[in-house]
TITOR-673972 format. One record per residue (C-alpha): residue in one letter; x, y, z; chain. Coordinates in Angstrom, 2 decimals, padded with zeros to 5 digits. Layout:
! residues N
a,X,Y,Z,A
...
This chain:
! residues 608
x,-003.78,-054.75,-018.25,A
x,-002.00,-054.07,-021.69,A
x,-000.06,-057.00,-022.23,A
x,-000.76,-058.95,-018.92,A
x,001.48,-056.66,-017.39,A
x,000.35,-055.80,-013.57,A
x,000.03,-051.80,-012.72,A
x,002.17,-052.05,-010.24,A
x,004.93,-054.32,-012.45,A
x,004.82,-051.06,-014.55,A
x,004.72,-047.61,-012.23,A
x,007.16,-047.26,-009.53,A
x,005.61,-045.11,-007.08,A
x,006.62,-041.38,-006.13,A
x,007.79,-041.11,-002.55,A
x,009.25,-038.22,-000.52,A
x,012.85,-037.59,000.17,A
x,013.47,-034.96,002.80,A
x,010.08,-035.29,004.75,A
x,011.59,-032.64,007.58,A
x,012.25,-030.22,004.74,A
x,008.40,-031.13,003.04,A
x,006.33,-030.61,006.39,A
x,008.36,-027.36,007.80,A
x,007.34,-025.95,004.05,A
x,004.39,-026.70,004.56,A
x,004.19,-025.15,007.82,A
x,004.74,-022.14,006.98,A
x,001.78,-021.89,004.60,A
x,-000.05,-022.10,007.57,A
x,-001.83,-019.55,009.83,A
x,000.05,-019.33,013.11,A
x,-003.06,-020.67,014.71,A
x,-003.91,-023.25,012.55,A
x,-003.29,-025.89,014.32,A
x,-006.14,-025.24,017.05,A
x,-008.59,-025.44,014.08,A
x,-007.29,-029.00,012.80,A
x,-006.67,-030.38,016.41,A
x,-010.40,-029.32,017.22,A
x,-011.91,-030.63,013.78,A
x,-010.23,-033.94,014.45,A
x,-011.50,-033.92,017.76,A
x,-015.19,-033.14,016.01,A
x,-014.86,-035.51,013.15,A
x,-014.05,-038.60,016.46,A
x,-016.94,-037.34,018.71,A
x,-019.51,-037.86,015.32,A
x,-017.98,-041.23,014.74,A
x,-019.34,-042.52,018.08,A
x,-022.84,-043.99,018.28,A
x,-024.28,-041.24,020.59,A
x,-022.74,-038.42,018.23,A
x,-022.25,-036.20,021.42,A
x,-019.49,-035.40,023.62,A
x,-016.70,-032.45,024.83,A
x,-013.49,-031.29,023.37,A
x,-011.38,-029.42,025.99,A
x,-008.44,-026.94,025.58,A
x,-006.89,-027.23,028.73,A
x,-003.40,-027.26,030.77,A
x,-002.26,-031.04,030.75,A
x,-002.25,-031.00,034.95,A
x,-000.04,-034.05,034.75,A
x,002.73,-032.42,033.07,A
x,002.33,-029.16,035.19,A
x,002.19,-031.66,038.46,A
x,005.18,-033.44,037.80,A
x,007.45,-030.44,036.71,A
x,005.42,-026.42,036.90,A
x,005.34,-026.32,033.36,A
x,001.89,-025.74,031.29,A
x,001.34,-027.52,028.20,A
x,-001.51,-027.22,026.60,A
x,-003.82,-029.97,025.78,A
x,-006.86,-031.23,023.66,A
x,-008.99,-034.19,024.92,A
x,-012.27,-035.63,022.66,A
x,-015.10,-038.25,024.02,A
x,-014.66,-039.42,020.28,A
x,-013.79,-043.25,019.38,A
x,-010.40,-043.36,019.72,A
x,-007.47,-045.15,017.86,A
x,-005.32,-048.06,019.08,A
x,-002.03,-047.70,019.05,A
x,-001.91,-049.70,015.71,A
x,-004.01,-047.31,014.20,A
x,-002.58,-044.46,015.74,A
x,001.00,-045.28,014.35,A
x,-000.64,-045.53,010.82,A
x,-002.92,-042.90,010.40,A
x,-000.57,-040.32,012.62,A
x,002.78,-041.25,011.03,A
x,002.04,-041.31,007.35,A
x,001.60,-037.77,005.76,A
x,-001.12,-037.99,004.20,A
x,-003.46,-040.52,006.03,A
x,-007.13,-040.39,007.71,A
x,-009.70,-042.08,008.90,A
x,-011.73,-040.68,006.57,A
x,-012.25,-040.76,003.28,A
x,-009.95,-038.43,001.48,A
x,-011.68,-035.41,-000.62,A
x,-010.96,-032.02,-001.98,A
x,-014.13,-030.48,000.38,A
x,-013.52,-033.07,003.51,A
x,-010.44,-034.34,005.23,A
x,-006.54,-033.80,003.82,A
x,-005.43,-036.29,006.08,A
x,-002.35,-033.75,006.77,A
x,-003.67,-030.91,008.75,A
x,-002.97,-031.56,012.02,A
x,000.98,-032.63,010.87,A
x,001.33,-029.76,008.72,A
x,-000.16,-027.21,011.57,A
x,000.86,-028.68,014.58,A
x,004.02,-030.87,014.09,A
x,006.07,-027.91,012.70,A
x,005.08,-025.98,015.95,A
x,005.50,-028.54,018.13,A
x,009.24,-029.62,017.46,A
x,009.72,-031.26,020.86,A
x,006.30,-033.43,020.25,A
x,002.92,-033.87,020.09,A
x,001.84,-036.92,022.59,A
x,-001.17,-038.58,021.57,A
x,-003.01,-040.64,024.71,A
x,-005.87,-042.59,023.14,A
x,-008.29,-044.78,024.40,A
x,-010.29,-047.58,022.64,A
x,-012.49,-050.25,023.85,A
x,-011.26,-049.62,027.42,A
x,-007.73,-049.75,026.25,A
x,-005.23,-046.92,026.34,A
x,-002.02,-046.18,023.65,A
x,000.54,-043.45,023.22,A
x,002.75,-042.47,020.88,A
x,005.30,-039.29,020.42,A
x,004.98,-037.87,017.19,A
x,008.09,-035.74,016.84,A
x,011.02,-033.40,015.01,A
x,013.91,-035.89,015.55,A
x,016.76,-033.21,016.44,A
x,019.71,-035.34,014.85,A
x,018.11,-036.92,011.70,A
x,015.80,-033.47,010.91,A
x,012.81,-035.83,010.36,A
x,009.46,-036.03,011.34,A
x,008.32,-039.02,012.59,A
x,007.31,-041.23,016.14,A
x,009.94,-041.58,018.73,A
x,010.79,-045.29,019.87,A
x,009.62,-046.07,023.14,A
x,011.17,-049.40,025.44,A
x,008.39,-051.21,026.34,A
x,007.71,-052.76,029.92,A
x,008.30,-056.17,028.34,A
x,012.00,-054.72,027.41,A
x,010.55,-054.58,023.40,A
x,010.85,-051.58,021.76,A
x,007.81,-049.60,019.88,A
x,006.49,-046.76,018.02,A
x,003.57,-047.16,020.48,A
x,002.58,-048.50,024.05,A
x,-000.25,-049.49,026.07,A
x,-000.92,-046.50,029.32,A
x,-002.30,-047.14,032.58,A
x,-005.96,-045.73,033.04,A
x,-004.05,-043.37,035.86,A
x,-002.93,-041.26,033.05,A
x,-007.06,-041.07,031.43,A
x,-008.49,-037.35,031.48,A
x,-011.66,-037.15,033.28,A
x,-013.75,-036.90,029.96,A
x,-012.57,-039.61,028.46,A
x,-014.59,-042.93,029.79,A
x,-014.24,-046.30,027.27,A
x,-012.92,-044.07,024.53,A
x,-011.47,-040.56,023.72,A
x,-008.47,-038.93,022.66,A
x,-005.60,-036.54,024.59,A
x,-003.30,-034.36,022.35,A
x,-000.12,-033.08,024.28,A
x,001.64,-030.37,022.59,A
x,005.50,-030.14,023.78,A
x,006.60,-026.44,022.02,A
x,009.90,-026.84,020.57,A
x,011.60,-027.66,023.65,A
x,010.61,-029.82,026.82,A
x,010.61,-026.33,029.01,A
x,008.19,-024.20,027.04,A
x,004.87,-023.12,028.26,A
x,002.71,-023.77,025.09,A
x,-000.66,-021.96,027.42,A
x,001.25,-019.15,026.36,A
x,-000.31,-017.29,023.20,A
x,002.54,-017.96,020.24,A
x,003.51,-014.38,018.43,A
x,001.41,-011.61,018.11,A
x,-002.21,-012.72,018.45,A
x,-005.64,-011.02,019.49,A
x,-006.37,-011.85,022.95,A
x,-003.52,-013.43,024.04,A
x,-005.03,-014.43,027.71,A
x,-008.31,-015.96,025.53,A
x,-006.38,-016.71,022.58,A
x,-007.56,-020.23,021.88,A
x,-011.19,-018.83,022.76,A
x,-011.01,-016.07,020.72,A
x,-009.52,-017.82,017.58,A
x,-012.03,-021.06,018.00,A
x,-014.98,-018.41,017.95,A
x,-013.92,-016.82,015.03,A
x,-012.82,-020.12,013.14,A
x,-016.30,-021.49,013.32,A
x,-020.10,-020.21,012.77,A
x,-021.49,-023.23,014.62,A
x,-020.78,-026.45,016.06,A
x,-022.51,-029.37,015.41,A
x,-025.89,-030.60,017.64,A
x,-024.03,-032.64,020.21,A
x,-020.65,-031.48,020.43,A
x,-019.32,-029.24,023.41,A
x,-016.27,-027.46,022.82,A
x,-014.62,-025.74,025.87,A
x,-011.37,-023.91,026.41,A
x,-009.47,-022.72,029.88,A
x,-009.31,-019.17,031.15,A
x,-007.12,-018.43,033.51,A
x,-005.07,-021.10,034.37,A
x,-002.72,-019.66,036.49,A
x,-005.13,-018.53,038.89,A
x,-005.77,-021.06,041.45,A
x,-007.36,-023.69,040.34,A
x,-010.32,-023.21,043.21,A
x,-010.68,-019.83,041.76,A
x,-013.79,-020.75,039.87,A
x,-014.65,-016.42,038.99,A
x,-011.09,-016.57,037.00,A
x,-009.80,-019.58,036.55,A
x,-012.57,-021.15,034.43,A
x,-013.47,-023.55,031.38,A
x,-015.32,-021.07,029.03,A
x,-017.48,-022.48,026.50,A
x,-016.89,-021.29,022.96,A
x,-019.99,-021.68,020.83,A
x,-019.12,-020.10,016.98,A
x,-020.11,-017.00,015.60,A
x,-023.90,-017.61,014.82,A
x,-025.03,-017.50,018.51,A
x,-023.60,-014.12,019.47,A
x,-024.93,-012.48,016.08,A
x,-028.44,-013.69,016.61,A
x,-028.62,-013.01,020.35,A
x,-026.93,-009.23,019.62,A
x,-028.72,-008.23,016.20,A
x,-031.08,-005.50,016.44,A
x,-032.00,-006.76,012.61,A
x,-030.64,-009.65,009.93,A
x,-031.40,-010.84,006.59,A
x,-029.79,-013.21,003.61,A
x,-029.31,-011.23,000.13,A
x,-029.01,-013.65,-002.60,A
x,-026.14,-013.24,-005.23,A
x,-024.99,-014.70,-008.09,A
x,-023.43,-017.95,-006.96,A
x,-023.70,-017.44,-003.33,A
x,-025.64,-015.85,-000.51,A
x,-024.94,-013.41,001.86,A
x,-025.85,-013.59,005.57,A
x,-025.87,-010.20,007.30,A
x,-026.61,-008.63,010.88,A
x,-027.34,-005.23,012.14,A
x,-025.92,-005.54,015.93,A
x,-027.57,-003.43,018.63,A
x,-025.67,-000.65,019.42,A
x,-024.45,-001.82,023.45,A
x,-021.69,-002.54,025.46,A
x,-021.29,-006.28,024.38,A
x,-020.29,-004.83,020.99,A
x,-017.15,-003.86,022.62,A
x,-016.97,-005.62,026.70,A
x,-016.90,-009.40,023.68,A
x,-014.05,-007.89,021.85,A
x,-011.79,-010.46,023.40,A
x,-013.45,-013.54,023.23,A
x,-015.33,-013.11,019.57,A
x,-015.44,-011.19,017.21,A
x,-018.29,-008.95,018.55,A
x,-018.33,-005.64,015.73,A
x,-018.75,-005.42,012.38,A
x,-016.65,-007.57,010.15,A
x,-016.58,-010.04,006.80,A
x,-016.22,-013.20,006.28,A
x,-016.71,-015.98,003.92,A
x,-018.88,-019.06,005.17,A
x,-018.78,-022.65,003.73,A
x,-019.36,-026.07,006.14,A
x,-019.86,-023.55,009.14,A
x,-016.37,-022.74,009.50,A
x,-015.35,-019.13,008.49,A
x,-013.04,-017.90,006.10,A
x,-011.24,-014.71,005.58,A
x,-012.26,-012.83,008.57,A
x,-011.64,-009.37,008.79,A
x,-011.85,-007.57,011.39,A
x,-010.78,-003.65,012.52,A
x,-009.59,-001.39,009.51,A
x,-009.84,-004.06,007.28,A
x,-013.14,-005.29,007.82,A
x,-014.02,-001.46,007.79,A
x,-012.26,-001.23,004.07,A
x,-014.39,-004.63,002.95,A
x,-017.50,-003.05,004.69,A
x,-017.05,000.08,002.81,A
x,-016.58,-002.42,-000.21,A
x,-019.81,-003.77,-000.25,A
x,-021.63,-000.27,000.22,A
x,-021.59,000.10,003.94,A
x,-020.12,003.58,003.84,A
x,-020.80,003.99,007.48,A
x,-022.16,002.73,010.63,A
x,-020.10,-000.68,009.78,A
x,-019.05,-001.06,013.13,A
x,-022.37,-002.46,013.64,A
x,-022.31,-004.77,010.48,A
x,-021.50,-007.93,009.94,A
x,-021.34,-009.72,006.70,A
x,-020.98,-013.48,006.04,A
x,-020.97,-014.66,002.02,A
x,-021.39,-018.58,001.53,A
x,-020.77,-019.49,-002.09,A
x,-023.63,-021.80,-003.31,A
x,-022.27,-025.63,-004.78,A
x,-023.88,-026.48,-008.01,A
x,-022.91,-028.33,-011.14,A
x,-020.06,-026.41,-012.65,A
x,-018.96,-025.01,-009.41,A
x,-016.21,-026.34,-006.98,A
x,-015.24,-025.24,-003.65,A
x,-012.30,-026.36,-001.56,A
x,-009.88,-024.85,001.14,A
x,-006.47,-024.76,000.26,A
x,-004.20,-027.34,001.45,A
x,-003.57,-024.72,004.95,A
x,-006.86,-024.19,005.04,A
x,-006.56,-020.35,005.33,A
x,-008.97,-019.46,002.42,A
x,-011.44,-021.02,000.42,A
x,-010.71,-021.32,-003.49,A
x,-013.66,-021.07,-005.97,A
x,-013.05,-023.13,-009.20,A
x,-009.68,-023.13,-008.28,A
x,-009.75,-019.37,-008.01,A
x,-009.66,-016.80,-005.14,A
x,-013.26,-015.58,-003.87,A
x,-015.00,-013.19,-006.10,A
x,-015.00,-010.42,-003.15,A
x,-015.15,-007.36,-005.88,A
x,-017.67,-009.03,-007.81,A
x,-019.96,-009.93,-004.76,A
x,-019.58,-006.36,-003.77,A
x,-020.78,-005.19,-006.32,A
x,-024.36,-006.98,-006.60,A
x,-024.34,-006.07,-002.77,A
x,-024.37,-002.37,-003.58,A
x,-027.28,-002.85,-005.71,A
x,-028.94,-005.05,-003.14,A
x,-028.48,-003.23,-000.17,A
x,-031.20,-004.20,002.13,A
x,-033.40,-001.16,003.29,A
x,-032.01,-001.79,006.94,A
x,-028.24,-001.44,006.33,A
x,-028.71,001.93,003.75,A
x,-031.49,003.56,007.34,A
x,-028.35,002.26,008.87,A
x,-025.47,004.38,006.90,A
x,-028.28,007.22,006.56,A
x,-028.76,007.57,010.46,A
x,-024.73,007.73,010.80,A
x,-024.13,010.22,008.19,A
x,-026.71,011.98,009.94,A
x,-025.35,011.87,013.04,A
x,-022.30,013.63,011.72,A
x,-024.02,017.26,011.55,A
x,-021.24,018.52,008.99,A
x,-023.07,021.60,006.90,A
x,-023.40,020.49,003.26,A
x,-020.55,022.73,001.36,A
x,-021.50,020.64,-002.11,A
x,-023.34,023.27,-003.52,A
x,-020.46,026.12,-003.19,A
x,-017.35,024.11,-003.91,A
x,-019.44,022.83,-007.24,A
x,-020.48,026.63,-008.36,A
x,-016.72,027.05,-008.19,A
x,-015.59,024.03,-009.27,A
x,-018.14,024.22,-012.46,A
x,-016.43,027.44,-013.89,A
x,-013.45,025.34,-014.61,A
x,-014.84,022.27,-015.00,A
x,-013.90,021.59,-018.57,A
x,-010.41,021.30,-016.86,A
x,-011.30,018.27,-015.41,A
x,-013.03,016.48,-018.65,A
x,-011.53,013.60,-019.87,A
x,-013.30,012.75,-022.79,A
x,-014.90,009.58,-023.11,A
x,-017.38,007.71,-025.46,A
x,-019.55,004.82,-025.66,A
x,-020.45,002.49,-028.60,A
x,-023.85,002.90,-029.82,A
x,-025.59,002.81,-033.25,A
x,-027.65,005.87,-033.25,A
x,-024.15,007.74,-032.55,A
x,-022.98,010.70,-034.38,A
x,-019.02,010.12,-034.05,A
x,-016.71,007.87,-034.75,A
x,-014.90,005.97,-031.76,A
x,-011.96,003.63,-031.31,A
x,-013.34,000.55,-029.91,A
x,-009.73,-000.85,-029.98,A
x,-009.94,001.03,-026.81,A
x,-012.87,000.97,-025.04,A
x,-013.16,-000.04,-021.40,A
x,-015.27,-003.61,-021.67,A
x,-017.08,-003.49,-017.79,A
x,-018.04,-007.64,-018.66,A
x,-019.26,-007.77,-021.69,A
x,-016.89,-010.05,-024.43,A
x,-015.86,-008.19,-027.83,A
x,-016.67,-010.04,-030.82,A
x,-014.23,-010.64,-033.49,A
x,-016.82,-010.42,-036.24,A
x,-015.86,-007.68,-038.91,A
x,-019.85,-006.99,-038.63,A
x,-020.88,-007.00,-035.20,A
x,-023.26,-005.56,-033.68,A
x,-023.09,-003.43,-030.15,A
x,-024.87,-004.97,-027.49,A
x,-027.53,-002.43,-025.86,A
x,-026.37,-001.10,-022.18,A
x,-028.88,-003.31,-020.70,A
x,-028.59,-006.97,-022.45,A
x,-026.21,-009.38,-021.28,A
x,-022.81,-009.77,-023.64,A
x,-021.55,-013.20,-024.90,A
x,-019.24,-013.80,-022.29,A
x,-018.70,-012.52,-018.49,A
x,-021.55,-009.82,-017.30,A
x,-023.06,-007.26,-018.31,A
x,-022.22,-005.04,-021.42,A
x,-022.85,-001.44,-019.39,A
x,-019.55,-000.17,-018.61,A
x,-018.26,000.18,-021.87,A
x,-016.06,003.45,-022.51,A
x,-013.52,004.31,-025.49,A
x,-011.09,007.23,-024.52,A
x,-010.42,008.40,-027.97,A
x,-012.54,009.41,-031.74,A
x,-011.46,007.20,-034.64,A
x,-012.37,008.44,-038.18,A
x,-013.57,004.72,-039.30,A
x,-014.42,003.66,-035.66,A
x,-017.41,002.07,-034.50,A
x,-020.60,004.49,-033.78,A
x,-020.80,006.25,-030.00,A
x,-022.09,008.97,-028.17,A
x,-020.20,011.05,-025.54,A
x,-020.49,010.07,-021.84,A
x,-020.43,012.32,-019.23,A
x,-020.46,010.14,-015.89,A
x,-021.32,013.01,-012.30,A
x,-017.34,013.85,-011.57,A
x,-018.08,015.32,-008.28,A
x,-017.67,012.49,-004.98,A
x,-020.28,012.11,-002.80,A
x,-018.67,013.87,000.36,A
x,-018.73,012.57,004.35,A
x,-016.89,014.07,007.00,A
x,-016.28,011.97,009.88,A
x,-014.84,011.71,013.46,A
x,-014.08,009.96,016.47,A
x,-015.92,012.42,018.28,A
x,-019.37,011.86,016.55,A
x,-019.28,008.07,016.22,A
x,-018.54,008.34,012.26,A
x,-015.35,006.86,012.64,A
x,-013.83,004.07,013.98,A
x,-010.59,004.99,016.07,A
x,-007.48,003.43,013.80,A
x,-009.12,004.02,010.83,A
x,-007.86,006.71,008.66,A
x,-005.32,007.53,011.57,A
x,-003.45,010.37,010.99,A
x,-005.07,011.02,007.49,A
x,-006.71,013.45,005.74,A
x,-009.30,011.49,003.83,A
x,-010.29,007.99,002.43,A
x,-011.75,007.78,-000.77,A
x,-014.18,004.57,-001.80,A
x,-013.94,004.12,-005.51,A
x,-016.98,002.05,-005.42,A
x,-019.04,004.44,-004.60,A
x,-017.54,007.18,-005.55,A
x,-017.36,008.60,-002.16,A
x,-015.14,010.80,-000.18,A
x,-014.58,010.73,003.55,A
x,-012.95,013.36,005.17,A
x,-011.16,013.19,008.86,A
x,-012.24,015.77,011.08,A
x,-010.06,014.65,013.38,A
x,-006.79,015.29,010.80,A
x,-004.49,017.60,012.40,A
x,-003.44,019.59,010.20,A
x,-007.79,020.67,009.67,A
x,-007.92,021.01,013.56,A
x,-004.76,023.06,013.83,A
x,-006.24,025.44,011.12,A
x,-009.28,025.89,013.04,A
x,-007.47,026.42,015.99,A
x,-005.03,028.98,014.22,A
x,-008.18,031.09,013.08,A
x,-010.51,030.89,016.31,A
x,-007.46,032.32,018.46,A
x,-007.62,034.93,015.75,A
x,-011.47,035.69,015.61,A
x,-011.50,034.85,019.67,A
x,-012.82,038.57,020.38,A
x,-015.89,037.56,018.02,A
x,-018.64,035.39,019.98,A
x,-019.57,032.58,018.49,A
x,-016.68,032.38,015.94,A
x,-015.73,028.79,016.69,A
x,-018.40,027.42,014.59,A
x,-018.24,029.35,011.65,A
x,-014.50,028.95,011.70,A
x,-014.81,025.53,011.43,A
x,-017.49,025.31,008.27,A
x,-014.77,027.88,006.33,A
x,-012.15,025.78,007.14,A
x,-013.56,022.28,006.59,A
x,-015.42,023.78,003.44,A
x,-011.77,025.12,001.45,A
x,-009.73,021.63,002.50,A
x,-012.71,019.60,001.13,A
x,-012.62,021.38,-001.94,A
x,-009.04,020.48,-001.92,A
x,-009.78,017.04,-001.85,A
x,-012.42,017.02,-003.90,A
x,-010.19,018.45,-007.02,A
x,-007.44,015.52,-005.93,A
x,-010.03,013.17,-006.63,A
x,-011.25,014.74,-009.57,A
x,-008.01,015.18,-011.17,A
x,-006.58,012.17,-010.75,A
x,-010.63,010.14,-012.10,A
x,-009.88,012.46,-015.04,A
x,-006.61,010.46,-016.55,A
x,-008.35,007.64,-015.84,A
x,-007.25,005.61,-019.34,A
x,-004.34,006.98,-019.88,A
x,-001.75,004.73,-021.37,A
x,000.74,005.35,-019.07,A
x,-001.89,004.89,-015.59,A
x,-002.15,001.57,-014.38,A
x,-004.98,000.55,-012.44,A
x,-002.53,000.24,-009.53,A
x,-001.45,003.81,-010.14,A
x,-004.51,004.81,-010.39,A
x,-005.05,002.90,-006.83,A
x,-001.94,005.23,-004.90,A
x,-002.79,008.47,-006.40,A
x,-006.08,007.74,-004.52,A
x,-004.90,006.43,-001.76,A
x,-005.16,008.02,001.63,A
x,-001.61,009.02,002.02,A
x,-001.56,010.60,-001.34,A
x,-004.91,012.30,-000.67,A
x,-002.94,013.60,002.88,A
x,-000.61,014.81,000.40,A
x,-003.01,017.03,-001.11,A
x,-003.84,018.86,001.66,A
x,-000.24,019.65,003.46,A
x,000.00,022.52,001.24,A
x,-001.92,025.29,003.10,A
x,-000.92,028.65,002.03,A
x,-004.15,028.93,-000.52,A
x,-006.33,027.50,001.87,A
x,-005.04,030.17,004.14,A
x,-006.11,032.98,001.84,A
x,-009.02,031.32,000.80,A
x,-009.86,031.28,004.95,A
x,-008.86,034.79,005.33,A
x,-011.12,035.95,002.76,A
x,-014.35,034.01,003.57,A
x,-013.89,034.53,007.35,A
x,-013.07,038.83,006.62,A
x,-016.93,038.55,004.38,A
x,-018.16,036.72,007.41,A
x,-016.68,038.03,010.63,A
x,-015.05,040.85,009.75,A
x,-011.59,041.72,008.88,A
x,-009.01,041.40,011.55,A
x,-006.61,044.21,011.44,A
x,-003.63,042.48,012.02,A
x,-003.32,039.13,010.10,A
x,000.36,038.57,010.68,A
């Protein structure tokens, strides 16, 4: 060292003040059900340590407790290689400790503290066995001092400890020379930790359901199990049962009708077509058994979603419908140049420090869509039976259509006009500052960040850069879809008119909105005397509110650019409340009705 001096004569080293106030922080970083996931990893990570590499972890009621007082607690027990109590009191009581080897892609060595302490105020009792030999220790939210740490036990001997030997009376069942029990207290002695904490899906499989949907696969050798039922007689084997829980992967390749890997830049994506059967829905409580996202890295999953969001991220990718049959897993790819790590909560995986690419990967998706998933969305949109109106609502749409022109331009030398580049749209492609430079063709990569095909300038310039005009298709691709036919999934778009998918450019349309059904109601009451009216009433109707909607969208694509839009305005004024907007005012689409049904029915007499 620099002048003989010792590293550790120069550096005083950082501790923590206020560890209570650290760890409860922490905490609430993490996912209310975190603390399964690092409890069960742990449990993982001590089964592979062993020589045999196989063995159980169980989620079950701690029967001692409930013996001794009625109360469930839940428990985890491993076959892993257990601590001593020596060990135990290091590695558990110092923040940031393991038995492994700390990395940024492996072990934090504060997971299970951060997760489970801060839920766990009363305690988490650890009963380990090692070489034959069991220890405990209480690792706990010491009410008086506001610290976390382990309680004091008296000894036997008289001696007090942070840990003590346990008679083999106490050992689970699983557990034979070595193996680990987890106790967790609640925040009080009295509360019934089987019982699902807050709002969670499947709260009577809730440590099944989330275990499921935590992991894609286990490792060869490891059992993990979790109790149903528990307070059900214990000799009623039908309910009150240990159910295994076996990760995503099995349940997608037993239940797809078809499945694939698309290869992106940077990572791959795994994807399932699932057969269209009652396990799709009778699973919904143990897995996550209909279509859904998800990122994949170490076979654990990220960033589920599931429901109306994994819809939305469905639609993302290009699966306009039909997605509640699709599931899609993305695994970013390691390589040099490339990092990947959880965060510190472990609720979502960080590329290069960044969030996941989702837009980006959604993209290339689109334009990778595997021929089964686009027979898929064609089949659906089938299914729907709606009569095409595109062809009307654009003859009418086309005599005013200059009102909807925005114009726009794009560099290029053979151009004719002058453009502001100083304002052009770059879709990935890097401007040069060069006085001279040259425009990169639509279809050759740019310097920096993608390709150079999405460039766009708004405005002419007299000594601009040369361009041509643009004129991009400004009519949506148009779906109408329903509960009824199997086009929509019930919650999403509830109580809207219409969702629109900027991706693609596409428009769906509730049939189920209603303020469309009360319309059609309104006018087949009217036209009741005419047989057969119901059906025609319905095209006229659906025909003049998706031309509606289709001039929202237009409209509001036009002033894309503007100055004084923001991409986030840009995001509301598109958004399915403001496209519900567009419709509540009916009074032209009632004349528009009355017209087109009096050509094609005949005029009623009295329209009052």
């Amino acid at each position: 060292m620099p002048g003989g001096t010792r590293s550790s004569e120069r550096t005083l080293p950082l501790t923590v003040s206020g560890t209570g106030f650290l760890l409860d922080r922490l905490g609430r970083d993490c996912a209310p059900l975190q603390f399964l996931r690092e409890l069960t990893q742990n449990s993982i990570d001590a089964i592979l340590r062993t020589p045999e590499q196989r063995g159980t972890v169980t989620w079950d009621v701690d029967w001692n407790t409930h013996a001794l007082d009625g109360i469930y607690k839940l428990a985890v027990t491993d076959a892993g290689d257990g601590m001593t109590g020596e060990e135990m009191e290091r590695y558990i009581n110092q923040l940031s400790s393991s038995i492994y080897k700390q990395s940024e892609d492996g072990n934090f060595g504060v997971g299970a503290k951060i997760a489970a302490a801060t839920r766990n105020h009363a305690g988490l009792i650890y009963l380990s066995w090692k070489d034959g030999t069991g220890s405990t220790i209480h690792l706990w939210r010491d009410p008086d001092e506001v610290v976390y740490g382990l309680r004091r036990f008296e000894r036997p001997d008289g001696s007090y400890g942070h840990w003590a030997q346990v008679e083999d009376t106490v050992k689970p069942a699983e557990i034979g020379e070595h193996g680990t029990k987890v106790i967790l207290l609640g925040h009080v002695p009295t509360q019934d930790t089987m019982v699902a904490p807050g709002e969670v899906p499947s709260p009577s499989r809730w440590v099944t359901y989330y275990l499921n949907t935590r992991y894609f696969r286990f490792p060869k050798g490891v059992t993990v199990r979790a109790r149903e039922g528990w307070t059900n007689p214990r000799s009623d084997k039908d309910r009150n049962v240990l159910r295994t829980i076996t990760g995503q992967e099995p349940y997608l390749d037993e239940h797809a009708e078809k499945s694939g890997v698309v290869e992106l830049t940077g990572a791959r994506a795994r994807w399932w077509i699932l057969t269209d059967e009652p396990a799709v829905t009778n699973n919904s409580g143990v897995l996550a058994s209909a279509g859904h996202v998800a990122a994949l890295y170490q076979n654990e999953l990220y960033e589920m979603t599931t429901g109306r969001g994994g819809a939305a991220r469905l639609q993302q990718f290009g699966v306009a419908l039909g997605y509640r049959l699709v599931v899609l897993y993305v695994e970013p790819i390691t390589g040099d140049g490339v990092d990947i790590a959880s965060n510190t909560a472990r609720t979502h995986l960080l590329l290069n420090r960044a969030p996941l690419p989702w837009a980006e990967w959604a993209e290339e998706f689109r334009s990778k869509t595997p021929a089964a998933i686009r027979d898929l969305v064609d089949r659906a949109a089938a299914s729907a039976g709606e009569t095409d109106h595109t062809q009307s609502i654009r003859e009418r749409l086309d005599k005013i259509k200059d009102l909807f022109k925005l114009s726009r331009y794009t560099p290029t030398p053979s151009g004719t006009l002058r453009i502001d580049d100083a304002t052009t749209e770059v879709g990935g492609a890097a401007r040069s500052s060069e006085p001279d430079r040259k425009v990169s063709s639509p279809s050759q990569p740019g310097k920096e960040g993608g390709k150079a095909g999405g460039i766009y300038s708004y405005f002419l310039k007299d000594n601009g850069v040369p361009g041509r005009p643009v004129r991009p298709d400004p009519y949506p691709t148009v779906r109408w879809v329903s509960v009824r036919k199997g086009t929509r999934e019930p919650g999403m778009m509830e109580d809207r008119a219409a969702l629109y998918l900027a991706e693609t450019n596409e428009l769906q349309i509730n049939e189920d909105f209603r303020v469309f059904t009360d319309m059609i109601r309104r006018w087949c009451d009217r036209y009741a005397h005419v047989g057969g009216a119901g059906e025609r009433v319905r095209e006229v109707v659906h025909e003049w509110f998706e031309q509606s909607l289709v001039e929202a969208v237009m409209g509001i694509r036009a002033i894309k650019g503007a100055k004084e839009w923001t991409t986030e305005d840009l995001e509301k004024a598109l958004s399915s409340e403001a496209l519900t907007m567009a419709v509540l005012p009916r009074y032209h689409v009632e004349m528009s009705v009355s017209r087109t049904l009096g050509s094609k029915l005949g005029t009623l007499k009295d329209k009052a």
